[in-house]
C-alpha positions as CSV (number, residue, x, y, z in Angstrom):
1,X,0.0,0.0,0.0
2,X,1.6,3.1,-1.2
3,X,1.9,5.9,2.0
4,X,0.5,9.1,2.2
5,X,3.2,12.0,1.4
6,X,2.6,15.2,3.0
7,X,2.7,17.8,0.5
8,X,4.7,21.2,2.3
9,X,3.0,23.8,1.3
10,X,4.2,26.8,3.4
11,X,1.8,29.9,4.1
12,X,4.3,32.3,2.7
13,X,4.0,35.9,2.2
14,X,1.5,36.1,-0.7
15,X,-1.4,34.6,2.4
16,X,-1.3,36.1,5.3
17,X,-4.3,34.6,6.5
18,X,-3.3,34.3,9.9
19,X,-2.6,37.5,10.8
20,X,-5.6,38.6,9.2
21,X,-7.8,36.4,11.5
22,X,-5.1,37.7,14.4
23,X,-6.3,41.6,13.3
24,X,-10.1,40.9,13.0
25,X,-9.5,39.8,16.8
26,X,-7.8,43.3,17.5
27,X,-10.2,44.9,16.0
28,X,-13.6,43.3,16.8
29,X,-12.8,42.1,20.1
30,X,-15.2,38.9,20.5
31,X,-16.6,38.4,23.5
32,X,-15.6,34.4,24.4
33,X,-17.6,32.7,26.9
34,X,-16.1,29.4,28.7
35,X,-17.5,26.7,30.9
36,X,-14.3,25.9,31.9
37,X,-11.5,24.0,33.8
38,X,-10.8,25.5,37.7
39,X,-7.3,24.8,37.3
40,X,-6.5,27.0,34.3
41,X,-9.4,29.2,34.5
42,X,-7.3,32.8,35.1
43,X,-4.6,31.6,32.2
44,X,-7.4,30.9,29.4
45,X,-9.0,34.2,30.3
46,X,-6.0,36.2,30.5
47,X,-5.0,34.6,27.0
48,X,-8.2,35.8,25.3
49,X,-7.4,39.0,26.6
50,X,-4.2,39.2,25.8
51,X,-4.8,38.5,22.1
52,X,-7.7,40.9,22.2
53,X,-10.8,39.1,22.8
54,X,-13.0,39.4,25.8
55,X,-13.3,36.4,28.4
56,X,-16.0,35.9,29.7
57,X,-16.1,32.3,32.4
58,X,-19.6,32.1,33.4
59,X,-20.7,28.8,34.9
60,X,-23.8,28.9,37.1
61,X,-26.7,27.0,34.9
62,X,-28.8,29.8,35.5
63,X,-27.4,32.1,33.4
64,X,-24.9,30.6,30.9
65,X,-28.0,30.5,28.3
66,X,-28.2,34.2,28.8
67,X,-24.5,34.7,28.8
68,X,-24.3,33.1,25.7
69,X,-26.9,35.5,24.1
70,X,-24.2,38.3,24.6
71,X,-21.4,36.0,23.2
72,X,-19.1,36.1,19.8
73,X,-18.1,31.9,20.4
74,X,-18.5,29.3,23.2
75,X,-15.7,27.5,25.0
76,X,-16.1,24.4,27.0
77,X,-13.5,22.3,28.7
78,X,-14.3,19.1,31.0
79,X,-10.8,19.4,32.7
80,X,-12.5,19.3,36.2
81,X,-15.5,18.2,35.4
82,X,-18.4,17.8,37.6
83,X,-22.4,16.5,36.5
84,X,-23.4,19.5,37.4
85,X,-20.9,21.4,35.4
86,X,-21.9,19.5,32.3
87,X,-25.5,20.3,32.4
88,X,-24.9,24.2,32.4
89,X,-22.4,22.8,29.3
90,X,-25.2,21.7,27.6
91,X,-27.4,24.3,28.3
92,X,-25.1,26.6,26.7
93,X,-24.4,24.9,23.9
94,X,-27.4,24.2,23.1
95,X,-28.3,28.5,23.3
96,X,-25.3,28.7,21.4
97,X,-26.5,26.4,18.6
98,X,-29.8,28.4,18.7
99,X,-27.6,31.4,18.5
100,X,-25.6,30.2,15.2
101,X,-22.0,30.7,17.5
102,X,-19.6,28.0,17.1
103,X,-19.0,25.7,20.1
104,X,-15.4,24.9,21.0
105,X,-15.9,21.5,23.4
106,X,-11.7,20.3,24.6
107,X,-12.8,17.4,25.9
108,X,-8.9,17.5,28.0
109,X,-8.8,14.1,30.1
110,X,-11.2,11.8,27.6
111,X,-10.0,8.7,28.1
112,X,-8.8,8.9,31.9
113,X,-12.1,7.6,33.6
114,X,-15.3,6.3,32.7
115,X,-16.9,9.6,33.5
116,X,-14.9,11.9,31.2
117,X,-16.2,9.5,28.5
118,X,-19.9,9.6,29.3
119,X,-19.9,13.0,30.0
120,X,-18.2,13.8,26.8
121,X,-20.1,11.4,24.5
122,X,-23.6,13.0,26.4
123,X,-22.4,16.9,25.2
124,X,-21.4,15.5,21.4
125,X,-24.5,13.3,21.2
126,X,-26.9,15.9,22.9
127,X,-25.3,19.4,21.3
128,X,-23.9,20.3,18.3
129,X,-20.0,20.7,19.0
130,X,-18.2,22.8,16.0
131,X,-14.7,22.1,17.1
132,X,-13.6,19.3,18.7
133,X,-10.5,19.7,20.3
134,X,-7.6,17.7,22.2
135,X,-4.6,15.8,22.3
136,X,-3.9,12.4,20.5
137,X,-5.6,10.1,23.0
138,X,-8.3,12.4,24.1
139,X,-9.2,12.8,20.8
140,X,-8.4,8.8,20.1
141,X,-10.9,8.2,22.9
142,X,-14.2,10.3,21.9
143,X,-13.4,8.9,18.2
144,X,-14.4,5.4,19.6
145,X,-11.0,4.4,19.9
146,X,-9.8,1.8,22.9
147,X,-6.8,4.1,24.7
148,X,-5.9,5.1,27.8
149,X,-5.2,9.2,28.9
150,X,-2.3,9.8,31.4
151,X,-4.7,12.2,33.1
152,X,-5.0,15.0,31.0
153,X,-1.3,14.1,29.4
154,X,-1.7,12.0,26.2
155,X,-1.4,8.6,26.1
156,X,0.3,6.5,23.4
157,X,-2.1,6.2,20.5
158,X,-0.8,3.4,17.8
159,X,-3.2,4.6,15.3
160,X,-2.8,7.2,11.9
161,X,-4.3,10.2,13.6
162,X,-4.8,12.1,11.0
163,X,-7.6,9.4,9.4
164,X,-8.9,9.5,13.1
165,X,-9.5,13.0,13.5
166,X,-11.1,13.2,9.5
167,X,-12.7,10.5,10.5
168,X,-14.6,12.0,13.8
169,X,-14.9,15.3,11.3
170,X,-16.9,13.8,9.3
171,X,-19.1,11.7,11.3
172,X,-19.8,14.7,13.9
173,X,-19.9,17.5,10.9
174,X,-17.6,19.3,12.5
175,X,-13.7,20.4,12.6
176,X,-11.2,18.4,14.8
177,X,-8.1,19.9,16.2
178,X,-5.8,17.5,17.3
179,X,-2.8,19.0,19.4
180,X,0.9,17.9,19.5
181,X,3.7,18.2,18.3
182,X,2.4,18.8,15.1
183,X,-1.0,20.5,15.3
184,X,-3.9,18.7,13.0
185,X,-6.6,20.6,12.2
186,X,-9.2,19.0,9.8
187,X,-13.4,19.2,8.4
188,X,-12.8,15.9,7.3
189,X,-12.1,16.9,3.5
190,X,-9.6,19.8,4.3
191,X,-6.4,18.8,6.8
192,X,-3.9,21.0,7.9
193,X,-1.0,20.6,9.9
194,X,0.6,23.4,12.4
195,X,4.1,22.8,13.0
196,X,4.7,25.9,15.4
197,X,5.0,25.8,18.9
198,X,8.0,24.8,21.3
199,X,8.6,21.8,23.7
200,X,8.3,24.5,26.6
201,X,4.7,24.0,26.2
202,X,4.7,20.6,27.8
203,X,6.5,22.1,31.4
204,X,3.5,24.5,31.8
205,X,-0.1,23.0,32.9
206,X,-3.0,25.0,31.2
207,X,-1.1,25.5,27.6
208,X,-3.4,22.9,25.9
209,X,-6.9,24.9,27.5
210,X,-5.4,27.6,26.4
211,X,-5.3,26.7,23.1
212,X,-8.8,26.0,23.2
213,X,-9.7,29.4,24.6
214,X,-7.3,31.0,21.2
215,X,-9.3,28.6,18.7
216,X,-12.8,29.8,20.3
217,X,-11.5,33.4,20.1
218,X,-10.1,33.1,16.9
219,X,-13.6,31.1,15.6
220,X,-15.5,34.0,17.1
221,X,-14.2,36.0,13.9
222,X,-14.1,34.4,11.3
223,X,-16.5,31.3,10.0
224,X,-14.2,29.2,7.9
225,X,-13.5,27.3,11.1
226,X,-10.8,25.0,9.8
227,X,-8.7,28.2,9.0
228,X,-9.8,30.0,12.1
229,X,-8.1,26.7,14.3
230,X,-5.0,26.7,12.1
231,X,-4.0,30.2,12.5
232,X,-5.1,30.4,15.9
233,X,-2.7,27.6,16.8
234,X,0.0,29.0,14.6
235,X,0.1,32.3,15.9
236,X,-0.3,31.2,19.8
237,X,2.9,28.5,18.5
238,X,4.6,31.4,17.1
239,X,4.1,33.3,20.5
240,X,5.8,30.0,22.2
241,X,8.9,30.4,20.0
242,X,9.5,33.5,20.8
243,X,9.1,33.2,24.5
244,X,11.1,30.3,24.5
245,X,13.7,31.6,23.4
246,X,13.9,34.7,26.2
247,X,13.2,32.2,28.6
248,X,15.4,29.9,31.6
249,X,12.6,27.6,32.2
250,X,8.5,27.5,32.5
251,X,8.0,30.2,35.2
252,X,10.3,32.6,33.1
253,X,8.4,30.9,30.0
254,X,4.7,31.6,31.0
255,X,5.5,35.5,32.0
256,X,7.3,35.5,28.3
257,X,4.2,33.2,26.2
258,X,1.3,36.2,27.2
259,X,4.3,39.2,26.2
260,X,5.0,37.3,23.0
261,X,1.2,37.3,22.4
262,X,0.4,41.1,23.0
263,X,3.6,41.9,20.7
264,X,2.6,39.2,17.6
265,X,3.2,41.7,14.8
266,X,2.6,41.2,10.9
267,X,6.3,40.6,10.0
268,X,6.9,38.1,12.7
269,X,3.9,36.0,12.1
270,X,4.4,35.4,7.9
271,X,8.3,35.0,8.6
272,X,7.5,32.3,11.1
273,X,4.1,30.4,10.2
274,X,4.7,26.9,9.3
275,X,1.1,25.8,8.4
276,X,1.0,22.7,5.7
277,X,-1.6,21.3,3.7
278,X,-1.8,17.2,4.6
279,X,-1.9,15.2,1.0
């Protein structure tokens, strides 16, 4: 069986997509409402903010419906997950599909315990969840796929994940981000990879919610959601790089990641994208 090649196909200069998306942010400033994880709740607001969105991190299930009624994108993340949280999930995904927002669901731990699979299969089976977003096993997991999350650190996944996460794409009609390494971002027909980012990342709990919260404010914007994730991820990579590189290790490199962020200029981010086109 001849092998899929992976066609590199740079973003150079004459598509600046990304820093388009990363200037209708800066200008429009969506308002991005989470039902999120306790332990990373102050980083994935302060990274909305600090790429020029507005965070809001409602959870009480009497008012996220109305919250969402005032909201540009919806953000959910199951990282400490409790029944009760779930339920004002649902209810605000389910305004936020009556709204016509795009629903962001990082279903972080999936995989881990029985729980964080029922309660994930109950939001995608119940609601209509636009982006799909985790790492390799998480994302393994909710696909149907018999693996094992080291908590909310992925697990190994002997399986192609790219025809996994098209695969989910296409049976939930919706777009699956896949984090890593290399970043997978896919509608099932259209697959990008992301190859930006730094191994820094991995010292620093909350960098994979915060990627969620940068896809949901980068959706917010703009509706072709599979270019929304990709430069989302690309410029919040980018961001990594450069903080990296200023850095001595992850305190130094957390201060750095939001500076890098608020400082993301044109120049930097076509010199430094690396976003490929899978085939």
């Amino acid at each position: 069986m001849a092998q899929t090649v992976i066609q590199e196909v740079f973003v150079r200069s004459k598509n600046i997509f990304p820093f388009k998306v990363l200037k209708k942010v800066r200008e429009e400033k969506p308002i991005v409402h989470h039902v999120t994880n306790w332990v990373t709740i102050y980083d994935c607001a302060n990274i909305v903010k600090t790429f020029g969105g507005s965070p809001v991190m409602a959870h009480a299930k009497e008012e996220v419906a109305d919250m969402v009624q005032i909201a540009n994108s919806l953000v959910l993340n199951i990282g400490t997950l409790t029944p009760e949280l779930v339920d004002a999930m649902k209810s605000a995904a389910k305004a936020a599909n009556k709204k016509g927002i795009p629903v962001v669901l990082d279903v972080c731990g999936a995989g881990a315990t029985p729980l964080r699979d029922k309660k994930s299969f109950e939001l995608l089976n119940e609601t209509h969840v636009d982006i799909i977003k985790g790492n390799a096993s998480e994302v393994a997991r909710v696909a149907g796929e018999s693996v094992s999350t080291k908590g909310v650190d992925a697990g190994d996944v002997q399986k192609d994940m790219v025809k996994v996460a098209e695969g989910l794409a296409k049976e939930r009609h919706c777009v699956v981000v896949v984090t890593g390494k290399e970043d997978i971002i896919t509608d099932g027909a259209r697959t990008l990879i992301v190859k930006n980012g730094d191994a820094m990342m991995a010292h620093v709990v909350g960098t994979g919610c915060m990627a969620a919260s940068v896809v949901g404010t980068f959706a917010a914007v703009e509706k072709d959601l599979v270019s929304a994730a990709a430069s989302a991820l690309a410029c919040f990579g980018i961001a990594a790089q450069r903080a990296a590189r200023m850095s001595k290790g992850p305190g130094t490199f957390k201060e750095r990641l939001f500076d890098c962020v608020f400082h993301l200029d044109q120049g930097t981010v076509i010199k430094m994208q690396r976003i490929t086109s899978y085939r």
